[in-house]
C-alpha positions as CSV (number, residue, x, y, z in Angstrom):
1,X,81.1,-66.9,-51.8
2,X,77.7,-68.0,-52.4
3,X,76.5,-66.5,-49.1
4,X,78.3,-63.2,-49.8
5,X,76.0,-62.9,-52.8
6,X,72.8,-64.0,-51.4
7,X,73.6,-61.3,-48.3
8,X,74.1,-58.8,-51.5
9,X,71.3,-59.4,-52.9
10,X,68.9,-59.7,-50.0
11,X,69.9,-56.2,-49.3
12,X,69.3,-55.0,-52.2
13,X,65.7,-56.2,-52.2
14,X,65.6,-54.4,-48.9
15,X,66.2,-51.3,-50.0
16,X,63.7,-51.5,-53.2
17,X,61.3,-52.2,-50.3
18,X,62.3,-48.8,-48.6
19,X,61.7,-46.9,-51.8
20,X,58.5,-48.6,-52.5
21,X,57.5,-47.7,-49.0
22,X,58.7,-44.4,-49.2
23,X,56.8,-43.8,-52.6
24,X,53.8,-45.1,-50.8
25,X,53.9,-42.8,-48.0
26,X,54.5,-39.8,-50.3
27,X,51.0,-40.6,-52.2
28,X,49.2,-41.2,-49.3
29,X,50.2,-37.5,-48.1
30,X,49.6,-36.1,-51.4
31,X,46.4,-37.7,-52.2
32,X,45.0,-36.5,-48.3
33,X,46.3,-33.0,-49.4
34,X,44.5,-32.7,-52.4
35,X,41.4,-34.5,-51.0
36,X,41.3,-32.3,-48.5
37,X,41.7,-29.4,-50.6
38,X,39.1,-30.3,-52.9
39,X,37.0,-31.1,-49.6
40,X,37.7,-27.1,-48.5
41,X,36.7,-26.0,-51.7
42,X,33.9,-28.1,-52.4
43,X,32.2,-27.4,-49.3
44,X,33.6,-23.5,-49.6
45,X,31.3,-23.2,-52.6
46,X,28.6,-24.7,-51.2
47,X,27.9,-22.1,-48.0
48,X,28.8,-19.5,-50.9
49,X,26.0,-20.8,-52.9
50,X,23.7,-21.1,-49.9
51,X,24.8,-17.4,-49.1
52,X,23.9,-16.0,-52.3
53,X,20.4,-18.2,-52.2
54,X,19.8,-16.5,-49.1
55,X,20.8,-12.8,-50.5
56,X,18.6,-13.2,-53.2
57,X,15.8,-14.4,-51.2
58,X,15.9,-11.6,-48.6
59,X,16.4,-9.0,-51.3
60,X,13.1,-10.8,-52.7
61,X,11.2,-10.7,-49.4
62,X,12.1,-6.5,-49.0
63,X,10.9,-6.2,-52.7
64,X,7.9,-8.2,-51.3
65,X,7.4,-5.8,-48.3
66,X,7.7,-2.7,-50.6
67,X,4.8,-4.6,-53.0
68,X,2.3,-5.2,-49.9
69,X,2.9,-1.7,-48.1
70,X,2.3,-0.1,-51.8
71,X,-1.3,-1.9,-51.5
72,X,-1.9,-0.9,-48.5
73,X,-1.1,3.1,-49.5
74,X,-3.4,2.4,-52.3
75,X,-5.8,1.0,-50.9
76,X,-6.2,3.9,-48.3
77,X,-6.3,6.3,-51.6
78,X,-9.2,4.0,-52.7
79,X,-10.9,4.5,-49.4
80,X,-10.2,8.5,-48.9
81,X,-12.0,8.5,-52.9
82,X,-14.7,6.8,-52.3
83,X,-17.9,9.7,-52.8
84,X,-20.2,7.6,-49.7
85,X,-16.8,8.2,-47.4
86,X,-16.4,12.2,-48.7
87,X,-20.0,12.6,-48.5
88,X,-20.0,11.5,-45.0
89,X,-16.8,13.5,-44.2
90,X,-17.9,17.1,-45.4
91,X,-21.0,16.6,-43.2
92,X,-18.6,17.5,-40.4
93,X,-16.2,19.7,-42.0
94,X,-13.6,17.0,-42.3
95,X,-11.5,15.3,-45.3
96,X,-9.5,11.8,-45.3
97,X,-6.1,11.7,-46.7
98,X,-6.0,7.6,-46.8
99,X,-2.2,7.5,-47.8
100,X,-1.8,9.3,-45.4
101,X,-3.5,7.8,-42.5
102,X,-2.0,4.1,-43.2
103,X,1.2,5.5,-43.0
104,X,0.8,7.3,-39.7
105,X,-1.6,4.7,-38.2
106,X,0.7,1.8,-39.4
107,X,4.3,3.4,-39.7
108,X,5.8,-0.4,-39.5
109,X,4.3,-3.7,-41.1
110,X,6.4,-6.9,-39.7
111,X,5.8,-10.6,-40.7
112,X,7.2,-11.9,-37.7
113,X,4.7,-9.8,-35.7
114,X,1.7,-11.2,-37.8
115,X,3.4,-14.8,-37.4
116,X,3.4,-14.3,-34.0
117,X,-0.4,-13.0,-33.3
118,X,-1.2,-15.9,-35.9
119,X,0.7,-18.3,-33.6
120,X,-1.1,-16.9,-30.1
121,X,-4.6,-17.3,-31.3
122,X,-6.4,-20.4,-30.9
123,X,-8.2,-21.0,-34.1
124,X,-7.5,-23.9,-36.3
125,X,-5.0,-22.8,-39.5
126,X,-7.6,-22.1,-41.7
127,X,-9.0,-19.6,-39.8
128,X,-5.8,-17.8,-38.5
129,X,-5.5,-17.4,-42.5
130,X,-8.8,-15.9,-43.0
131,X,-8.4,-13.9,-40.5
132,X,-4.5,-12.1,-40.9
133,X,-6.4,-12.3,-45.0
134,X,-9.6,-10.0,-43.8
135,X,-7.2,-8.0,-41.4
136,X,-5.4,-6.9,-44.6
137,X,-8.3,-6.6,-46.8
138,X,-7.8,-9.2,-48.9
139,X,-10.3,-11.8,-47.8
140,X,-10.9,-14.5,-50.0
141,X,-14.5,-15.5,-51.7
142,X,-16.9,-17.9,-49.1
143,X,-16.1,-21.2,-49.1
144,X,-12.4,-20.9,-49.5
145,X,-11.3,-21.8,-46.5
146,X,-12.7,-25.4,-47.5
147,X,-10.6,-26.2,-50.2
148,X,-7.5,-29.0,-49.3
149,X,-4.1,-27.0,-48.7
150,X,-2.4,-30.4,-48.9
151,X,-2.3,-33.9,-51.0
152,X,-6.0,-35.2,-50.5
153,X,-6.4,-39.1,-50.4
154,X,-9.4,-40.3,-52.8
155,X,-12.0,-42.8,-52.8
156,X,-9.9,-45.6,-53.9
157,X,-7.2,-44.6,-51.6
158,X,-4.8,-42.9,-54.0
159,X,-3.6,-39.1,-53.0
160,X,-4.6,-36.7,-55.5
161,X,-2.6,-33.4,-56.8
162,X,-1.5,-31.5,-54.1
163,X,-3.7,-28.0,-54.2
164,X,-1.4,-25.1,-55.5
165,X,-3.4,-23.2,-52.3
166,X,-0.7,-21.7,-49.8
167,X,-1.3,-20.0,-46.8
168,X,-0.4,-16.0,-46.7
169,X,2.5,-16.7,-44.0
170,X,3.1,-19.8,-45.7
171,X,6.8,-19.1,-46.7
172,X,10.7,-18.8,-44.9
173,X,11.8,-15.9,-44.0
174,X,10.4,-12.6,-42.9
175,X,10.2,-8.7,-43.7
176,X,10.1,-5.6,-42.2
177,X,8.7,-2.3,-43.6
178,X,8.6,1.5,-42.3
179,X,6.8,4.2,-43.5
180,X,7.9,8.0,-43.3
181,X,5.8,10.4,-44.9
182,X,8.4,12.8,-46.7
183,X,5.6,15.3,-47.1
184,X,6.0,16.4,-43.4
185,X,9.7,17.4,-43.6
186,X,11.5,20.6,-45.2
187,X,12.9,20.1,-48.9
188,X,16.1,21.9,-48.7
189,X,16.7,21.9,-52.5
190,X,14.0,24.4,-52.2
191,X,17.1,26.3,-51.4
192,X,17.7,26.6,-55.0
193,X,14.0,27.3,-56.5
194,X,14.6,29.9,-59.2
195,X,11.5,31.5,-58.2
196,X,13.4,32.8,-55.2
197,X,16.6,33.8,-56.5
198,X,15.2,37.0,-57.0
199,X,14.7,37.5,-52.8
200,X,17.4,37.8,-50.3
201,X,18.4,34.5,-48.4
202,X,16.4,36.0,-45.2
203,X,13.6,36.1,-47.3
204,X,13.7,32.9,-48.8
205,X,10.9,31.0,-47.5
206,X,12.4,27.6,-47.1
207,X,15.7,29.1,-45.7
208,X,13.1,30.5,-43.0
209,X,12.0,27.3,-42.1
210,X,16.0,26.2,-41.6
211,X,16.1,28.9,-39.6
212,X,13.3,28.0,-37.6
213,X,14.2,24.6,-37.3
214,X,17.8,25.8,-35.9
215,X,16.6,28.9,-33.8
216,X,15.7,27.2,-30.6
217,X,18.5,28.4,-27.4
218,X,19.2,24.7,-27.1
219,X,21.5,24.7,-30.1
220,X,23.3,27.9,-29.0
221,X,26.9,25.8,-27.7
222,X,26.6,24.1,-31.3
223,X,26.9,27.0,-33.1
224,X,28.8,29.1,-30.9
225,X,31.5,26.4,-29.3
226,X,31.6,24.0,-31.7
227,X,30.8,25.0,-35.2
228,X,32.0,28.6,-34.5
229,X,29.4,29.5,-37.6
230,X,26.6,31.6,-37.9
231,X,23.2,29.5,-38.4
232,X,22.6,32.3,-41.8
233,X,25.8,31.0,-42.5
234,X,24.9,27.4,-42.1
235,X,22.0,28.0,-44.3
236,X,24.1,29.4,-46.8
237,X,26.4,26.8,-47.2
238,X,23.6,24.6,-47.6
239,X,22.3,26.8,-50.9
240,X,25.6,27.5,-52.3
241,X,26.9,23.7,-52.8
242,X,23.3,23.2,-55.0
243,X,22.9,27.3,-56.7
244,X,24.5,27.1,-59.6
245,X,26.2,30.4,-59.2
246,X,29.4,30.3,-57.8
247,X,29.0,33.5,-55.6
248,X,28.4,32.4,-51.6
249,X,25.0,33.8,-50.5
250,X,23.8,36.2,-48.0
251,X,26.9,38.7,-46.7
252,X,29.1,36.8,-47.1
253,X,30.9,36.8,-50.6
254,X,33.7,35.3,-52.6
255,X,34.2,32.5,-54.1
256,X,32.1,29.6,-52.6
257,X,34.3,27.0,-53.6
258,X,36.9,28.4,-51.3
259,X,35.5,26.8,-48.0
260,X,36.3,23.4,-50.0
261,X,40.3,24.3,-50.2
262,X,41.3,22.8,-47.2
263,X,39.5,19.6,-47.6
264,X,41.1,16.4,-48.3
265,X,40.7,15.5,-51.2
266,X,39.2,18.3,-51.9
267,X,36.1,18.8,-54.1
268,X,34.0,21.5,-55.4
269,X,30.7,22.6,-54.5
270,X,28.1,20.8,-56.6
271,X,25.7,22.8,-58.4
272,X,22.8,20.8,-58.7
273,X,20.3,19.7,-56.7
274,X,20.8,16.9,-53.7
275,X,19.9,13.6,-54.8
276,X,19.9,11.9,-51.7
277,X,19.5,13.7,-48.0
278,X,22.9,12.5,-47.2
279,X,24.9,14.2,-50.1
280,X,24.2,17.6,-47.5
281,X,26.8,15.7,-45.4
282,X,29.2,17.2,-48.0
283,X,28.3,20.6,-47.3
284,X,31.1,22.8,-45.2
285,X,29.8,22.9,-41.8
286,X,26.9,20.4,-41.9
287,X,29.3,17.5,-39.3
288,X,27.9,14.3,-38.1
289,X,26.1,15.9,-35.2
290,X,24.6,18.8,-37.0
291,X,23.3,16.1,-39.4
292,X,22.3,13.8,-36.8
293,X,19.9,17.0,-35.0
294,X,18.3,18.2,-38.1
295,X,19.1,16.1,-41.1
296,X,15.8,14.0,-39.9
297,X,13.6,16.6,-40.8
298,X,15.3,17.5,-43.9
299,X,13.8,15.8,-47.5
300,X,14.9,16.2,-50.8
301,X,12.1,14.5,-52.8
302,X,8.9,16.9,-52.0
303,X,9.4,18.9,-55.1
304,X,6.7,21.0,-54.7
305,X,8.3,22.0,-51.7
306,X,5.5,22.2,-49.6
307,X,5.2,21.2,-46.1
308,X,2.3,19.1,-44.5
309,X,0.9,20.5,-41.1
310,X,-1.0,17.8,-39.8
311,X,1.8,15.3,-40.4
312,X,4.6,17.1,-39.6
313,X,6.5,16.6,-36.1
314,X,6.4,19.5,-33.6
315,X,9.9,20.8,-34.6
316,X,9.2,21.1,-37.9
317,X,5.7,22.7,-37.0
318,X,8.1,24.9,-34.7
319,X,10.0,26.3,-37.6
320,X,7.4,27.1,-40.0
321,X,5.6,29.1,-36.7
322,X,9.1,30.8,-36.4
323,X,9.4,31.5,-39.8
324,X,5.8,32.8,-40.2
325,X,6.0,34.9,-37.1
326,X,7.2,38.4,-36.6
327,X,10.8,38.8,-35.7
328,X,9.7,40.5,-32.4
329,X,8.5,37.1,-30.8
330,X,10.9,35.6,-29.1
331,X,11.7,31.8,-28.7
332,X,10.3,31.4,-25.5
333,X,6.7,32.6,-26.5
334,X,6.9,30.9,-29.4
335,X,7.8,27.3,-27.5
336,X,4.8,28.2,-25.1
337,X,2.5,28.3,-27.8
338,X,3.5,25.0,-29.4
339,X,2.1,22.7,-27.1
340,X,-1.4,23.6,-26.8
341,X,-1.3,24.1,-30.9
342,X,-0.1,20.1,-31.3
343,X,-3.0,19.6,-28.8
344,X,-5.4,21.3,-31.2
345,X,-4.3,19.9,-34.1
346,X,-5.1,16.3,-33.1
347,X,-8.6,17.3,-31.9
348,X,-9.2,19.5,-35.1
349,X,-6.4,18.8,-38.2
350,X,-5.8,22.1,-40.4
351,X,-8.1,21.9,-43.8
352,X,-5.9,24.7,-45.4
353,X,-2.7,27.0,-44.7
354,X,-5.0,30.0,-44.2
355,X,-6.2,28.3,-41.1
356,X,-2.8,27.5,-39.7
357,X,-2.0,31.1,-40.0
358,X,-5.1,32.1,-38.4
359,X,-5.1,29.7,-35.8
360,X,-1.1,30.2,-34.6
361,X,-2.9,34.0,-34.1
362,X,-5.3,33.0,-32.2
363,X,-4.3,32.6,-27.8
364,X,-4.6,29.2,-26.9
365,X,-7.9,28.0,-24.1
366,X,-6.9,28.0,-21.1
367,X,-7.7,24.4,-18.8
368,X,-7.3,23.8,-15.5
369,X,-4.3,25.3,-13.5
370,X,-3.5,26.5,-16.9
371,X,-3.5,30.2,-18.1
372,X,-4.5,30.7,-21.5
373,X,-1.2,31.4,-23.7
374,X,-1.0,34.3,-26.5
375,X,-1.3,34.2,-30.3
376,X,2.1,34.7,-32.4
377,X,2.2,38.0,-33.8
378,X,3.0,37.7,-37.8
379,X,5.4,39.1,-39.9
380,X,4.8,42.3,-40.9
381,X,5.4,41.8,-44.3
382,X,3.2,40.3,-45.8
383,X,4.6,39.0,-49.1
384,X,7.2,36.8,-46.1
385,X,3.9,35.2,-44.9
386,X,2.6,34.7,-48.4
387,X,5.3,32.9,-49.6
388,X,5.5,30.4,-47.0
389,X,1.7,29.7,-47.0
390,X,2.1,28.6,-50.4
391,X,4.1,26.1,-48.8
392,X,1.7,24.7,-46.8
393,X,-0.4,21.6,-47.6
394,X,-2.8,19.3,-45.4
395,X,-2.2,16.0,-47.3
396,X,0.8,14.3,-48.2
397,X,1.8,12.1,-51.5
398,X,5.3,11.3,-51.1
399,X,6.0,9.0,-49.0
400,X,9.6,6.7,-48.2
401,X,9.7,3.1,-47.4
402,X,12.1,1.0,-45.7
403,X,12.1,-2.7,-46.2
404,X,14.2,-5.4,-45.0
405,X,14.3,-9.2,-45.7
406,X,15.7,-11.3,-43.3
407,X,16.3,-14.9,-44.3
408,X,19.3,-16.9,-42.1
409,X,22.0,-15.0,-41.4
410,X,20.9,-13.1,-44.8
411,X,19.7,-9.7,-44.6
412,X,18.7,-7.2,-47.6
413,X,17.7,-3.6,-47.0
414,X,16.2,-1.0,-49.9
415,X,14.8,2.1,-49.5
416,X,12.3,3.7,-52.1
417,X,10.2,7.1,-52.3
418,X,7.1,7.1,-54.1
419,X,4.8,9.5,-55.2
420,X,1.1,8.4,-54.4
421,X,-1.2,9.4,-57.4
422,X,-4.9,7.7,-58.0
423,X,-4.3,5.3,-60.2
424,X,-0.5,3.8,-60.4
425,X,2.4,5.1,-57.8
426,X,5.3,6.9,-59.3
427,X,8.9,6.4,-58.0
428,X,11.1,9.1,-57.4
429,X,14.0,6.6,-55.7
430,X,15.0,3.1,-55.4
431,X,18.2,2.2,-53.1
432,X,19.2,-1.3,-52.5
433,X,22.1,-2.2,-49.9
């Protein structure tokens, strides 16, 4: 009897064991689950953190390369207004548009790149300093380059304060800017000037120029095969979206909100000027590959509307000649003329739109092999030609930058369009993505 109920209660024993163990076991795989949870998290938040530390640094480091590009535009305005420079300039019938000239002599400014000539030259670190310093004008006083750029130990043998002296490269990360000088492309809300409502859309000065830009043979299967549209009617679609009528332009008619029906979802022409170049990526007709062969010459920040003719690329040279000339010349003479003119514009630059007139007039020298090529014959009517040479410039002051910090695998890009003026820079746009 007595060994029946020690067997009892030895089992019994046994199986509080079982549970105990069982209990155990159970915590142990709940306690690794939420350790390992936490663990996630924890370290979740962390490379979050570090992420956003790094996207605010490189959206800090393009802000940077917007603020040193800006003083180098300025300090090209600083140069070109300087009397000793002007002086020296009119001697030879010549003027310096320094905005201008920084931005077409140094269309990129790259860190890495000055990091890199900094790291192939074989001057001590001070001097690499001093000299990416006087490269950029910003040269320090003599005697500079002395002073300790880290702790110092003193005549006792105790470091002193570190100097608060850092080098110009002396930070992580790196940025990239490029220039474009928005001065040198066509304005295409100058579709919608009021001052030319009262002319017909052929006679619209700036829809010339779009004409111009379109006219060469080259773009004859876009039109024809795969827009099936007119390039007037192209042009028109570009006016109507911003006009604020709502009558389409040119021969059209109707109601030029109709061409919007079919789209889905559909939207209405809007009636006010472009705010950004790719907004004319809403317009009916204007696809991804009609956009991608002009929109780069298109602007919508130049509101004087003027064009300038020693910046300005050869196609858009190309379509104020066409839209200047007579509507006799044909492409082809037109396109022959072109490349002596580029030629002579880098020898002489244009000083003022009455020279560009005369000059595409004027038959090009003849060299070598070649045979001298004919003047373009200008429109006859003369109020066409007037209109557009008040749209001609020879300086530029508006001007686009795009900067990017990099910084890791971070990467921040804004883009902003500034008007140059003497004193402070205005800004017309500021994008950050």
């Amino acid at each position: 009897m007595q060994l029946l109920r020690r067997t009892a209660g030895q089992a019994r024993d046994q199986g509080k064991k079982g549970v105990a163990l069982l209990m155990a076991l159970i915590m142990i795989v709940l306690m690794t689950a939420y350790i390992s949870e936490f663990n996630y998290s924890a370290r979740a938040r962390i490379l979050s953190a570090a992420h956003a530390r790094d996207d605010m640094r490189a959206l800090y480091l393009a802000r940077s390369g917007i603020r040193v590009y800006m003083l180098l535009l300025s300090f090209g305005n600083q140069i070109a207004g300087n009397q000793f420079v002007q002086g020296m300039l009119s001697q030879f019938g010549m003027s310096l548009d320094g905005a201008t000239m920084i931005c077409k002599d140094l269309p990129f400014f790259d860190t890495a790149m000055l990091r890199f000539l900094v790291g192939a030259e074989s001057m001590t670190s001070d001097e690499k300093e001093e000299g990416v310093m006087e490269l950029l004008g910003m040269g320090g006083a003599d005697g500079e380059a002395d002073q300790p750029t880290s702790s110092s130990v003193n005549a006792i043998g105790m470091e002193d304060t570190p100097s608060l002296r850092r080098g110009l490269l002396d930070f992580e990360g790196d940025f990239k800017v490029e220039c474009s000088d928005e001065t040198s492309k066509i304005d295409i809300n100058g579709l919608a000037e009021p001052s030319f409502f009262t002319v017909g859309l052929q006679q619209n000065p700036i829809a010339l120029m779009l004409y111009g830009q379109m006219s060469p043979q080259e773009y004859d299967p876009l039109f024809e095969e795969r827009l099936k549209i007119d390039r007037w009617e192209l042009i028109a679609n570009l006016k109507d979206y911003i006009d604020p009528d709502e009558q389409r332009s040119h021969t059209f008619g109707g109601d030029e909100g109709r061409q919007y029906d079919d789209f889905e979802p559909r939207y209405k022409p809007k009636d006010r000027l472009f705010d950004t170049v790719q907004e004319a990526r809403m317009v009916a007709g204007v696809t991804d590959e009609v956009f991608a062969t002009f929109g780069p010459g298109w602007s919508v920040h130049n509101r004087s509307y003027q064009v300038n003719v020693n910046t300005a690329s050869p196609a858009i040279i190309r379509a104020l000649v066409r839209a200047v000339s007579s509507p006799i010349m044909s492409d082809q003479m037109i396109d022959a003329r072109m490349p002596p003119l580029m030629v002579e514009r880098m020898i002489i630059p244009f000083t003022n739109a009455k020279q560009f007139t005369q000059r595409i007039q004027q038959p090009s020298m003849g060299s070598g092999a070649a045979p001298p090529v004919p003047g373009i014959m200008l429109n006859p009517d003369p109020t066409v030609v007037e209109r557009i040479e008040k749209l001609i410039r020879t300086k530029s002051d508006v001007f686009r930058m795009t900067s990017t910090g990099y910084i890791g695998d971070s990467a921040r890009t804004m883009d902003v369009t500034i008007r140059m003026r003497r004193s402070t820079p205005r800004y017309l746009d500021w994008r950050e993505r």
